[in-house]
C-alpha positions as CSV (number, residue, x, y, z in Angstrom):
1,X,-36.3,2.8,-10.1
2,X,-33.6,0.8,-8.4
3,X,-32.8,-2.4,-10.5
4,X,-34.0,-5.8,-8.8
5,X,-32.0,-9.1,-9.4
6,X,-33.7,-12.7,-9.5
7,X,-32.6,-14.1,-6.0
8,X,-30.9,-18.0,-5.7
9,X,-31.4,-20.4,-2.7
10,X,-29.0,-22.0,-0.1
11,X,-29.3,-25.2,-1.8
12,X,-28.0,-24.1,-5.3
13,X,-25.1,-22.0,-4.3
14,X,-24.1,-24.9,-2.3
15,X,-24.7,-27.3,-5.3
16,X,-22.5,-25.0,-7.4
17,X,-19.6,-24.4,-4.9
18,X,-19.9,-28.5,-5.4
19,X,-19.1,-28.4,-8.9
20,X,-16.2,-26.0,-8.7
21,X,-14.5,-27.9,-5.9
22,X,-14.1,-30.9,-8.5
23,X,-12.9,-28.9,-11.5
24,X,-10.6,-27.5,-8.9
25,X,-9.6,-31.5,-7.7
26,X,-6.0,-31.1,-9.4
27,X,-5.2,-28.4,-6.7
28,X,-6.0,-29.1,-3.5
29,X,-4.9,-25.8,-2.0
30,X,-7.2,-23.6,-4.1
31,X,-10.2,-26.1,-2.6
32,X,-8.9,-25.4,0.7
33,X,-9.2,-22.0,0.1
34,X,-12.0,-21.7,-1.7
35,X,-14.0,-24.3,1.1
36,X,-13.0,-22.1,4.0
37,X,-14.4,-19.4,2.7
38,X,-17.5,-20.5,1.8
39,X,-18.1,-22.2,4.8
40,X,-18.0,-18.7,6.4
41,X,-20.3,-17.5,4.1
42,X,-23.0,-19.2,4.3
43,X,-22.5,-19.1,8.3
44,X,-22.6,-16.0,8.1
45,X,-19.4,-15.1,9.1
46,X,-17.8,-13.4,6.5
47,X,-16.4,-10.8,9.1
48,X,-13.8,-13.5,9.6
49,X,-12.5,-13.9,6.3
50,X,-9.3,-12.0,6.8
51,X,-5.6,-12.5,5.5
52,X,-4.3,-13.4,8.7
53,X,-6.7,-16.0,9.2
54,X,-6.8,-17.3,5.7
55,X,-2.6,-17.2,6.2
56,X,-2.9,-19.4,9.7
57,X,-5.9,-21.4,9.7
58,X,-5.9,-22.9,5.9
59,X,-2.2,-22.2,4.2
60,X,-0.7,-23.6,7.6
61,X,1.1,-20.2,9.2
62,X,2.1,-19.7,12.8
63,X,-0.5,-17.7,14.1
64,X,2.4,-16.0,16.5
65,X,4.9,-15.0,13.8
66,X,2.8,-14.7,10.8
67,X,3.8,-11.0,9.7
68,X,1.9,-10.2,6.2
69,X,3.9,-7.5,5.5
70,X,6.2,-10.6,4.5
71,X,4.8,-13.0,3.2
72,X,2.2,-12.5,0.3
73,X,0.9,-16.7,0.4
74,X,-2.9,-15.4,1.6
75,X,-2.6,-12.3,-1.7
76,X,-0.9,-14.5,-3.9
77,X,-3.1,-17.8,-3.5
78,X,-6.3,-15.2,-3.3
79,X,-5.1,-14.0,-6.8
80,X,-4.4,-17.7,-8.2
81,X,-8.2,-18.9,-7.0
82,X,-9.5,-15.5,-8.4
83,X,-7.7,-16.3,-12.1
84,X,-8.9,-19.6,-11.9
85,X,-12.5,-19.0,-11.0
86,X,-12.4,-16.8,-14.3
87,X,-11.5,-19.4,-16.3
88,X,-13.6,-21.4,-15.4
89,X,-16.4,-19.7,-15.9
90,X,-15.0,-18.4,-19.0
91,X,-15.4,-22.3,-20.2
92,X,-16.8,-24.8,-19.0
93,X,-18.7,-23.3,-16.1
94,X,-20.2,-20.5,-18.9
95,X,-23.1,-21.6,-18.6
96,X,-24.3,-22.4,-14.9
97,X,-26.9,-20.2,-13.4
98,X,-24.9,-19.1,-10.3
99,X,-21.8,-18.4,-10.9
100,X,-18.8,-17.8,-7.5
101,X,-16.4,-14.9,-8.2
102,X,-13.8,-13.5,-5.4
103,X,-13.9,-9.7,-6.0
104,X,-10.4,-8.1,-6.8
105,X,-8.9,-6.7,-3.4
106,X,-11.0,-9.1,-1.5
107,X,-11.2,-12.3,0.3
108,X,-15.5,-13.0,0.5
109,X,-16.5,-15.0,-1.7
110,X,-19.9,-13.9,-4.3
111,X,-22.4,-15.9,-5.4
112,X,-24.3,-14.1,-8.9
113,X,-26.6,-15.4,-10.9
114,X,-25.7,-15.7,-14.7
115,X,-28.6,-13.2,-15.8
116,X,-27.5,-10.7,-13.2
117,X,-23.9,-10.3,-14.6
118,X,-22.9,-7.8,-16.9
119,X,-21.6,-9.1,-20.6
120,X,-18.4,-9.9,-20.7
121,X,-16.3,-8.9,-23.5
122,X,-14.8,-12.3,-25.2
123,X,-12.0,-11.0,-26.6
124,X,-10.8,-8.3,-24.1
125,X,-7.1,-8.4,-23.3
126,X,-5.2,-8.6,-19.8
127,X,-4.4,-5.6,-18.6
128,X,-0.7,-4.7,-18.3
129,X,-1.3,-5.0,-14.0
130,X,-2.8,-8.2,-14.9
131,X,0.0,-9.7,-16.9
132,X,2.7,-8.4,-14.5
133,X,0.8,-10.4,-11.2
134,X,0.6,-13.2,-13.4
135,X,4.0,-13.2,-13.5
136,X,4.4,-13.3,-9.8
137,X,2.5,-15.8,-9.3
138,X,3.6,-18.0,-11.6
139,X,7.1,-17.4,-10.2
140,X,6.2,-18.7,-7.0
141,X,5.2,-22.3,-8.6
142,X,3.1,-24.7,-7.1
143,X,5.1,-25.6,-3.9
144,X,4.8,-23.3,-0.7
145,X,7.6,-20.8,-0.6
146,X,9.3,-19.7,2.8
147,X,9.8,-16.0,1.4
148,X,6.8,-14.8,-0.6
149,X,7.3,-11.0,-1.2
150,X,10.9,-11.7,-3.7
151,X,10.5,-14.7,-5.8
152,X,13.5,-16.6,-6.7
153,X,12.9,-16.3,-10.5
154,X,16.1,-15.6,-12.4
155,X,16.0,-12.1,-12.6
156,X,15.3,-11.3,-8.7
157,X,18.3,-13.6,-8.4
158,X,20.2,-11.7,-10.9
159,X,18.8,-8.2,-9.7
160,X,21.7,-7.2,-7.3
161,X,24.4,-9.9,-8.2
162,X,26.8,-7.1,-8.7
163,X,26.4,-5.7,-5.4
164,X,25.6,-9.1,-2.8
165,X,29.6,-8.1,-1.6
166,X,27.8,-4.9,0.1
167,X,26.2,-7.0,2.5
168,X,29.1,-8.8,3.5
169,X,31.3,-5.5,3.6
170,X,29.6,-2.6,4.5
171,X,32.8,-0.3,4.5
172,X,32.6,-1.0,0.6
173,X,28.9,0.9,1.0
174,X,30.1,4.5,0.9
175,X,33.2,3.6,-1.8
176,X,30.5,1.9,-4.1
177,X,28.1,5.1,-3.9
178,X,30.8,7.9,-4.5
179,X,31.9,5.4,-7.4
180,X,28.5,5.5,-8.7
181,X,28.1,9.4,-8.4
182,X,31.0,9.7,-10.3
183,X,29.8,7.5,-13.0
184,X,26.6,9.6,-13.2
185,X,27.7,12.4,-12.8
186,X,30.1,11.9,-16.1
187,X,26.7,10.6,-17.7
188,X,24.7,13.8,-16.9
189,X,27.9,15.7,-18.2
190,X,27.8,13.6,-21.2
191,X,24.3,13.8,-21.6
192,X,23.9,17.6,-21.5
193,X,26.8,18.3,-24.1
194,X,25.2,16.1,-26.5
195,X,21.2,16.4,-26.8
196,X,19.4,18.7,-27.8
197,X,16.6,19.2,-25.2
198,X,17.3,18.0,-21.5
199,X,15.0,18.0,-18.7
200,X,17.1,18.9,-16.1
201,X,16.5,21.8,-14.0
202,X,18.2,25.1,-15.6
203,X,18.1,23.4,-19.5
204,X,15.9,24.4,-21.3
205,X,13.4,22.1,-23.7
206,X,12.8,22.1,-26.8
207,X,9.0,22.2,-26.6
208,X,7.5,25.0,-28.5
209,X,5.5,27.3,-25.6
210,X,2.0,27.3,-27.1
211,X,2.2,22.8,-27.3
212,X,-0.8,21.5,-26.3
213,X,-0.9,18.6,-24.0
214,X,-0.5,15.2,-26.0
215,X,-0.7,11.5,-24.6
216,X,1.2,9.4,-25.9
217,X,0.7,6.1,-27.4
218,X,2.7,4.3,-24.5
219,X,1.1,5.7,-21.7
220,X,2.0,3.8,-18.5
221,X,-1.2,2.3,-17.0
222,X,-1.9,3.8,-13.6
223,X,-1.9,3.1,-10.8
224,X,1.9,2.8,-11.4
225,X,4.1,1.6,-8.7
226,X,7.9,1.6,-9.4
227,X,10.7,-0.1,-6.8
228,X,13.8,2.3,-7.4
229,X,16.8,0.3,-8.0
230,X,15.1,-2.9,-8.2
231,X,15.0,-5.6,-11.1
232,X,13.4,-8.2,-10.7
233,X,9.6,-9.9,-10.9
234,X,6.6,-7.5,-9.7
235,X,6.1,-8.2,-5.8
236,X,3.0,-7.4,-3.9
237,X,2.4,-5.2,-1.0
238,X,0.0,-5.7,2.0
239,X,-2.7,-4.3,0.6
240,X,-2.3,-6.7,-2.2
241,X,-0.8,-3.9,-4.7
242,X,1.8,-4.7,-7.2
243,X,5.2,-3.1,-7.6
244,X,7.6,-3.3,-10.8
245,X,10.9,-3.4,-11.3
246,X,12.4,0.2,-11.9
247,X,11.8,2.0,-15.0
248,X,11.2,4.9,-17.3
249,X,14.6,6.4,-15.2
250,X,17.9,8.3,-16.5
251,X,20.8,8.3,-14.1
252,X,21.7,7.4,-11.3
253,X,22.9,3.8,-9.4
254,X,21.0,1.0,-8.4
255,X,21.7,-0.6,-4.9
256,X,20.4,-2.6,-2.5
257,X,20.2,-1.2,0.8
258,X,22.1,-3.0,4.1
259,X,19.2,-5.2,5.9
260,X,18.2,-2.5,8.7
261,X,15.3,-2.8,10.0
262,X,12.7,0.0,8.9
263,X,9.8,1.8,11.3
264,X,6.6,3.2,10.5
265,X,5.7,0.7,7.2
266,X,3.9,-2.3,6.8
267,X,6.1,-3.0,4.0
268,X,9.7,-2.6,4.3
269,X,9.6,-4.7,1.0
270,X,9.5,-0.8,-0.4
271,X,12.4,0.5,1.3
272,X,15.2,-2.8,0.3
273,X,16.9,-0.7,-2.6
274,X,17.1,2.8,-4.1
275,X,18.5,4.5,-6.8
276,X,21.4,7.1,-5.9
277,X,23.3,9.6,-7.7
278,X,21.7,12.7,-9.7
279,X,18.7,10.8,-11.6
280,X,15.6,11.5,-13.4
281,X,12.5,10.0,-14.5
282,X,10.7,10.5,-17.9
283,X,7.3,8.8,-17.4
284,X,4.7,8.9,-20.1
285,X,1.0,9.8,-19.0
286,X,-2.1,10.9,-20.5
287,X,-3.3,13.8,-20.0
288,X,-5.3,14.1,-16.4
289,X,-4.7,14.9,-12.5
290,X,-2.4,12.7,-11.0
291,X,-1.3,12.0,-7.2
292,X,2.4,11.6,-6.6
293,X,4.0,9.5,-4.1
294,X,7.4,9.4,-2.7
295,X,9.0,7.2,-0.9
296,X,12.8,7.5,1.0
297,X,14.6,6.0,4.0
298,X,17.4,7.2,5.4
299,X,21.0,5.9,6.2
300,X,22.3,5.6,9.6
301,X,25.4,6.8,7.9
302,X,24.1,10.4,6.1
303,X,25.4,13.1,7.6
304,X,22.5,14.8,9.1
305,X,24.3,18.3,8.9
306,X,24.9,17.6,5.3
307,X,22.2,15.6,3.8
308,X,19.9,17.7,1.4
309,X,19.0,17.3,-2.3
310,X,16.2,18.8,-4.9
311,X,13.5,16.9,-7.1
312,X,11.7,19.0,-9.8
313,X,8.8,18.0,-11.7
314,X,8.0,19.6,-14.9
315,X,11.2,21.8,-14.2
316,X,9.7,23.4,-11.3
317,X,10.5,22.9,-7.5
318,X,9.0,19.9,-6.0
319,X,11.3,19.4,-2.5
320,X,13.9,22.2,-2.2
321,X,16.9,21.1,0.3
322,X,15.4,17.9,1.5
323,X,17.0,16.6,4.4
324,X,15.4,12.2,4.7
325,X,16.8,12.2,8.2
326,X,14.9,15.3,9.0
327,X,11.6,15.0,7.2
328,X,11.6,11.6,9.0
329,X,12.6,12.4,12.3
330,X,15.7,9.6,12.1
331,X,17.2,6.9,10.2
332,X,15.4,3.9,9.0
333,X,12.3,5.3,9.4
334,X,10.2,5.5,6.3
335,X,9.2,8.4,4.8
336,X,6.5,9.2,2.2
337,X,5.5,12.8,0.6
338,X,2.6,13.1,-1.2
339,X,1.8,15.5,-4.0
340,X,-1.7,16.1,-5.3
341,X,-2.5,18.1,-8.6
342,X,0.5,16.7,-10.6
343,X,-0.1,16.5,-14.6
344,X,2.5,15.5,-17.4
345,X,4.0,18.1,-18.9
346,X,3.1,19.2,-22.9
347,X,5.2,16.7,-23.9
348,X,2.9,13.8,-22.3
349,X,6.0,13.1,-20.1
350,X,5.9,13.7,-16.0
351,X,9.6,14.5,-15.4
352,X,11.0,13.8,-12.2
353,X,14.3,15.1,-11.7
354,X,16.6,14.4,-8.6
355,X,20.2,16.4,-8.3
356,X,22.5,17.3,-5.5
357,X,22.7,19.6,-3.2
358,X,24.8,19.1,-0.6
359,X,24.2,15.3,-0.8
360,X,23.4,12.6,-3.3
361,X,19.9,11.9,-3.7
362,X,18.2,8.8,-3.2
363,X,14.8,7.4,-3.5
364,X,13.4,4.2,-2.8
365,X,10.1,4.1,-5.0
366,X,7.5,6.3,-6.2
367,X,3.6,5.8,-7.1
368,X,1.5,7.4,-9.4
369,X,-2.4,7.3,-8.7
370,X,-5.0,8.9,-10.8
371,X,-7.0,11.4,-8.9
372,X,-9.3,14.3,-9.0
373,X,-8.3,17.8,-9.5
374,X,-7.1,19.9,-6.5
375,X,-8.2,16.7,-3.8
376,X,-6.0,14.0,-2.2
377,X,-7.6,10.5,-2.6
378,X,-8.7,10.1,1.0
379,X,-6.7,7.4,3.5
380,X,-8.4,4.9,5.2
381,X,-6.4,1.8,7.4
382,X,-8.1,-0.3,10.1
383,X,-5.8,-1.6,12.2
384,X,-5.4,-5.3,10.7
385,X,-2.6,-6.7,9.1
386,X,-4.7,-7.2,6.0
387,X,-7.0,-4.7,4.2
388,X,-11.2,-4.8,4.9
389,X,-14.3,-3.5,2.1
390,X,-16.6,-2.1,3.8
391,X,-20.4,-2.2,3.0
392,X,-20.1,0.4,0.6
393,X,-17.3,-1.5,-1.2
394,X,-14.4,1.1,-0.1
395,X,-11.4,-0.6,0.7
396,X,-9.4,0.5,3.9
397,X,-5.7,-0.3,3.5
398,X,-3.5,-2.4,6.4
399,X,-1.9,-0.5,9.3
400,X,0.7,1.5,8.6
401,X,2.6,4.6,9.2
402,X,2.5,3.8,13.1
403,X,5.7,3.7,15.6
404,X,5.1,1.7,18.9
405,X,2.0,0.0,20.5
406,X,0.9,-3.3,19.1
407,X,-2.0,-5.0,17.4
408,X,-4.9,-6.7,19.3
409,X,-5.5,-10.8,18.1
410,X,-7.9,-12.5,16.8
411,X,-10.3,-10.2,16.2
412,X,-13.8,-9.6,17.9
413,X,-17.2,-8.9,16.7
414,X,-18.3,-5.3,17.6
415,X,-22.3,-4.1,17.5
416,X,-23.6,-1.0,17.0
417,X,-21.9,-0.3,12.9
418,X,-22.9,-1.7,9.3
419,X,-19.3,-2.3,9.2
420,X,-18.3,-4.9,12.7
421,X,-14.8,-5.7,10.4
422,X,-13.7,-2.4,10.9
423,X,-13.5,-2.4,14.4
424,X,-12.5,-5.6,15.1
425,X,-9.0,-5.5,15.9
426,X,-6.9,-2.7,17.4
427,X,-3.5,-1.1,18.0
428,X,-3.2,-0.4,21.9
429,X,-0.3,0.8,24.0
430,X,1.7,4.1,24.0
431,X,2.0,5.1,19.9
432,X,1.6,7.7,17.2
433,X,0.8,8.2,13.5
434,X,2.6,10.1,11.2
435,X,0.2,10.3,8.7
436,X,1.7,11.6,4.8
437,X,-0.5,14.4,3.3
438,X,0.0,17.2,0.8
439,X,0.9,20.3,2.9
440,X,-1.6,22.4,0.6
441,X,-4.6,21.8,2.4
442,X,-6.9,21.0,5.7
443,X,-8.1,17.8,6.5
444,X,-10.9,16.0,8.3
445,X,-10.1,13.2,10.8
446,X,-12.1,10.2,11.6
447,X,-11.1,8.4,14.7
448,X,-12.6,4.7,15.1
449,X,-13.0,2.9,18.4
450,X,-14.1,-0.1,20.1
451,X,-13.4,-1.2,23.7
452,X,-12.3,-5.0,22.6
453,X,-10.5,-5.4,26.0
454,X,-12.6,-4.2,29.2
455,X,-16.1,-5.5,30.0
456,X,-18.0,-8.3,31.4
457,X,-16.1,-10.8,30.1
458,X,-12.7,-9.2,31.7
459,X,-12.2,-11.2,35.3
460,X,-10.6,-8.0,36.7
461,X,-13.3,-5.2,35.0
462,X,-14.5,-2.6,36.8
463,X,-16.2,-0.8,34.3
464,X,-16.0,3.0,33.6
465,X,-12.3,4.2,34.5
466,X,-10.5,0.9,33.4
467,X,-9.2,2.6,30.3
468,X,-8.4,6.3,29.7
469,X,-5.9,8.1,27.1
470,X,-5.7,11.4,25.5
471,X,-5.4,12.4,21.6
472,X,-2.9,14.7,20.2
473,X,-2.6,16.1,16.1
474,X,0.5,17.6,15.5
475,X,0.5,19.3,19.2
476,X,-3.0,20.2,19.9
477,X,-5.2,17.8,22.0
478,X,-8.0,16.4,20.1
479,X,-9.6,14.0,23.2
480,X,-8.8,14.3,26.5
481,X,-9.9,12.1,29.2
482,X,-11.9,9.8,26.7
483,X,-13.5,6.7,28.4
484,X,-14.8,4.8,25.1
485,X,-16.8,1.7,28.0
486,X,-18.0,5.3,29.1
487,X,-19.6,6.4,25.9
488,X,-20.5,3.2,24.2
489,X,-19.8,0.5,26.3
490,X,-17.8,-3.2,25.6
491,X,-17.7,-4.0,21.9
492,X,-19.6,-1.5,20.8
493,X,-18.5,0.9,17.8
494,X,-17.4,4.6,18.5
495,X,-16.2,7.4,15.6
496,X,-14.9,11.1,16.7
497,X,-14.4,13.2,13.9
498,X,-12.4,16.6,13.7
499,X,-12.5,19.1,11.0
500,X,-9.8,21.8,9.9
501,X,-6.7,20.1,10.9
502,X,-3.7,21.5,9.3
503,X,-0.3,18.9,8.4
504,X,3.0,19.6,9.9
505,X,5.8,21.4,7.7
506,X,6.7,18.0,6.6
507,X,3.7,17.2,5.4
508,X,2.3,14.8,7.6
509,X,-0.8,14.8,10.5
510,X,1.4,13.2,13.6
511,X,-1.4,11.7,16.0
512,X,-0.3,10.8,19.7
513,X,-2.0,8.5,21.8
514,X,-1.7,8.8,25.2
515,X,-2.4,6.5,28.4
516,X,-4.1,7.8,31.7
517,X,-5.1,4.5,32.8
518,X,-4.1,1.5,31.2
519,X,-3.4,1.7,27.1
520,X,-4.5,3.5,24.5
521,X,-6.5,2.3,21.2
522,X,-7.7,2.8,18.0
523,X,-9.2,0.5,15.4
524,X,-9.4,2.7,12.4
525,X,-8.7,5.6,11.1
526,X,-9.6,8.1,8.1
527,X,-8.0,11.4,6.6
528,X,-10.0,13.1,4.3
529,X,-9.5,16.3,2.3
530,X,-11.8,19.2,3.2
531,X,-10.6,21.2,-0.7
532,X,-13.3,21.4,-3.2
């Protein structure tokens, strides 16, 4: 029998939300923030409680250059309103019979009554994720910051100090990074000669073959989300993940990359440093299924003709002559390979090891998700620059991995779906995907559209005709000819779903859209493994 809560009027949530607004006197911009959102909750207009417009219309942004991929003030303040709500309700609020949370990856605003909540545990400690955004935020003080994605603690200033003279000479670019191949290289000599198990490909370990898996008692919490080359406070991405400094690594150079611009992210906070040089990565984990993530950017300045390098895991072939520049299609465009079914090895370490081949390596971070055996974890993005939960609480990630077109502002309200946020903004022009997926396998794509543009309310509409495009995946043509004011009408949901589709050499589903008759769209999209 499905489990039925004691329901709470109007009239008490609002008497509540009262009550925390004064505790919450002594910081005016957690009221604003917490008022604005319950105003559009009890409207009824929680559709519109968005980063963007939490970013422009409460924490004073300019609604023409806000860029989230940025600046984290809409994540970060979300995150200080969040801790604060928990404390206090943790004290004096403990006892109140509604109580207002702001669920984690969120931005609407709950109202739950006390005897609907599960216990809490009174003595639980923070999590290691939670400490490390604490940290962030703390950084960032009580002042607004210009720059919200590197604090200016210490340590970020401290991070590169070493290496600022790269940006203001590049020619000392290439001289730093043979200098720091060299030095590694004598370490990996060094290295080799004197222990006595190595991880590096062709060593052999010293792990008896019958070992059982083991975890070890540091295992790193996962998700895990490393910045290669980078030390400094945890930053925090668009879909309001955090990254840490660089760690669990042997080898290699730290450096901050030159300040080109990079394509196909929504955060090229990933991509500002690497670590170069023959490297490796010793990262304990418990015993499980793991995804892997990689993430690389090329240099204008590789050498296409001789740009390759390996990376192992588990002392076994991972990438075998990869060439950035050509698994990317250029330079400074990001690139990210994805790895399903990846465990730690007997020793509870997952050993990552990156070595020349006819070129340096270089990475510029890494992720490590836990997932289920022989399945990707399925991608979903609407088309926003800020993430959206759907009905079903499943979170769909910011756009990304596009090149060209442009999104659609502010968004509109679209009919016909439990889920209007989903479809209420686009990305429109002449663009493409390049979608990262693990080349083992087949995948289901979910195309979602609205026609936000063309209808009764255009002065120059005509109706059906007004927009028409095509669909490509990775060659073949998924639509052609579609009309979505044919199908569904204006501002009225649309999904077109294809089954089977197999990723590119490179590991990647590279979606074209195509104009007839003015621009193409799309408002969201999934990719979702078909293995069992």
């Amino acid at each position: 029998m499905e489990q039925s809560f004691p329901s709470h009027s109007a009239e008490q949530e609002h008497a509540e939300l009262e009550r925390v607004l004064a505790a919450l006197a002594r910081t005016p911009r957690l009221v604003k923030i917490l008022r604005y959102i319950a105003e559009k909750h009890f409207q009824n207009r929680a559709h519109e409680i968005n980063e963007y417009n939490l970013a422009t219309e409460v924490l004073g942004r300019s609604k023409s250059s806000f860029d989230a991929s940025r600046d984290a003030i809409a994540r970060v303040e979300a995150f200080r309103l969040r801790k604060r709500l928990k404390e206090y309700y943790s004290t004096e609020g403990k006892d109140h019979d509604i109580q207002i949370s702001l669920p984690s990856g969120n931005y609407v605003p709950a109202f739950i009554r006390l005897d609907a909540m599960p216990q809490r545990s009174s003595a639980a400690p923070p999590l290691p994720e939670e400490e490390e955004i604490d940290i962030l935020a703390e950084t960032l003080g009580d002042e607004e910051e210009e720059t919200l994605d590197l604090p200016k603690t210490s340590a970020a200033k401290s991070s590169f100090a070493g290496l600022s003279v790269l940006h203001k000479q590049p020619w000392l670019y290439g001289v730093a990074g043979i200098a720091a191949l060299l030095t590694v290289s004598f370490g990996i000599f060094w290295s080799i000669v004197h222990s006595k198990s190595s991880h590096w490909p062709g060593v052999a370990t010293s792990l008896p073959l019958n070992a059982s898996p083991t975890s070890p008692q540091n295992a790193a919490q996962v998700p895990l989300r490393l910045l290669a080359g980078y030390n400094g406070a945890p930053k925090i991405d668009s879909a309001s993940a955090y990254w840490q400094a660089d760690r669990y690594y042997r080898g290699g150079g730290a450096f901050r990359r030159p300040g080109d611009t990079v394509e196909r992210t929504s955060d090229p906070m990933l991509f500002e440093s690497w670590r170069t040089g023959d490297f490796s990565y010793d990262i304990p984990l418990a015993p499980g299924s793991y995804e892997l993530h990689l993430y690389f950017v090329a240099s204008p300045a590789d050498d296409f003709k001789k740009s390759s390098f390996n990376v192992n895991v588990n002392n076994q072939p991972l990438l075998k002559s990869f060439n950035i520049r050509s698994d990317a299609l250029g330079a400074n465009i990001a690139d990210e390979r994805i790895f399903k079914d990846i465990s730690p090895d007997k020793d509870g370490l997952l050993h990552l090891a990156f070595f020349m081949e006819r070129s340096a390596p270089t990475l510029n971070a890494l992720e490590i998700l836990p997932s289920q055996p022989h399945q990707q974890l399925p991608i979903r993005m609407v088309m926003q620059p800020s993430a959206v939960t759907d009905h079903n609480g499943t979170p769909w990630h910011p756009d990304n991995y596009f090149q060209n077109g442009a999104q659609s502002d502010p968004p509109r309200q679209v009919s016909g779906t439990p889920d209007p946020n989903i479809y209420a903004q686009e990305r429109y022009g002449h663009f493409d995907y390049a979608i990262p997926v693990d080349t083992h396998g087949r995948y289901t794509l979910v195309l979602h559209f609205a026609e936000l543009y063309w209808g009764p309310q255009t002065t120059d509409f005509h109706g059906i005709g007004d927009r028409v495009f095509r669909v490509y995946c990775n060659g073949s043509t998924l639509l052609d000819n579609l009309d979505i004011y044919h199908e569904a009408g204006s501002l009225h949901a649309l999904t077109k779903t294809f089954s089977h589709l197999r990723p590119s050499s490179e590991g990647k589903l590279d979606i074209t859209f195509d104009p007839i008759n003015n621009y193409a769209t799309v408002s969201a999209i999934e990719v979702i493994d078909e293995s069992e």
